[in-house]
N, C-alpha and C positions, 0 to 999 in steps of 0.2 A: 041144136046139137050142143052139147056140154063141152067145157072148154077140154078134156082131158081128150076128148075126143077130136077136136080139132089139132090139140097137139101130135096127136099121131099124123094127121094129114100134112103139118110140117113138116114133119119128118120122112115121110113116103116123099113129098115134094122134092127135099133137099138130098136124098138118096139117087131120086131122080136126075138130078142134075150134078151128078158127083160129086159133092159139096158135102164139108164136115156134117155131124150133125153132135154136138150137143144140146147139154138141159142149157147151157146159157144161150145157142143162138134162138131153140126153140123159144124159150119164155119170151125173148126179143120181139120175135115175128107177133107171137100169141099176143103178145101185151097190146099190138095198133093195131089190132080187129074189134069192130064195137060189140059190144054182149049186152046184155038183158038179166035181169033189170040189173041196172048201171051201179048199182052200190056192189050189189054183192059177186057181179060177173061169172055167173051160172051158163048162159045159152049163147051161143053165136048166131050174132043175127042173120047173118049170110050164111051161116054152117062151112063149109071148105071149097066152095063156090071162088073165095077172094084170096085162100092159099098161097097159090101160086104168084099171081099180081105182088101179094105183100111180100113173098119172097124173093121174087126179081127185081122190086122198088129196092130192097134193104140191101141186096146185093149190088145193084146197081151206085145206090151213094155209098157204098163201101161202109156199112153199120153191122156189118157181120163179122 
């Protein structure tokens, strides 16, 4: 899944949970999901599978 594509799933996620959504929390979440291949961060390894987890991790230690 392409990263532009996982950022929408952030964003579905954090609508979800009545939580702002900006381009700054998105890129946040987006930036500690691993992608493929590693230089140029094209594909998400997991696809939107790990969304949610990273958004309650980041929300949890208050990084949002």
């Amino acid at each position: 899944m392409e990263r532009k594509h996982v950022k929408l799933c952030i964003e579905d996620d954090l609508r979800y949970k009545n939580r702002e959504v900006t381009e700054h929390i998105v890129n946040q979440v987006a930036d500690v999901l691993p992608y493929y291949p590693a230089d140029a961060k094209l594909f998400a390894a997991s696809g939107c599978k790990r969304v949610s987890q990273k958004v309650d991790l980041m929300l949890d230690n208050d990084e949002l």
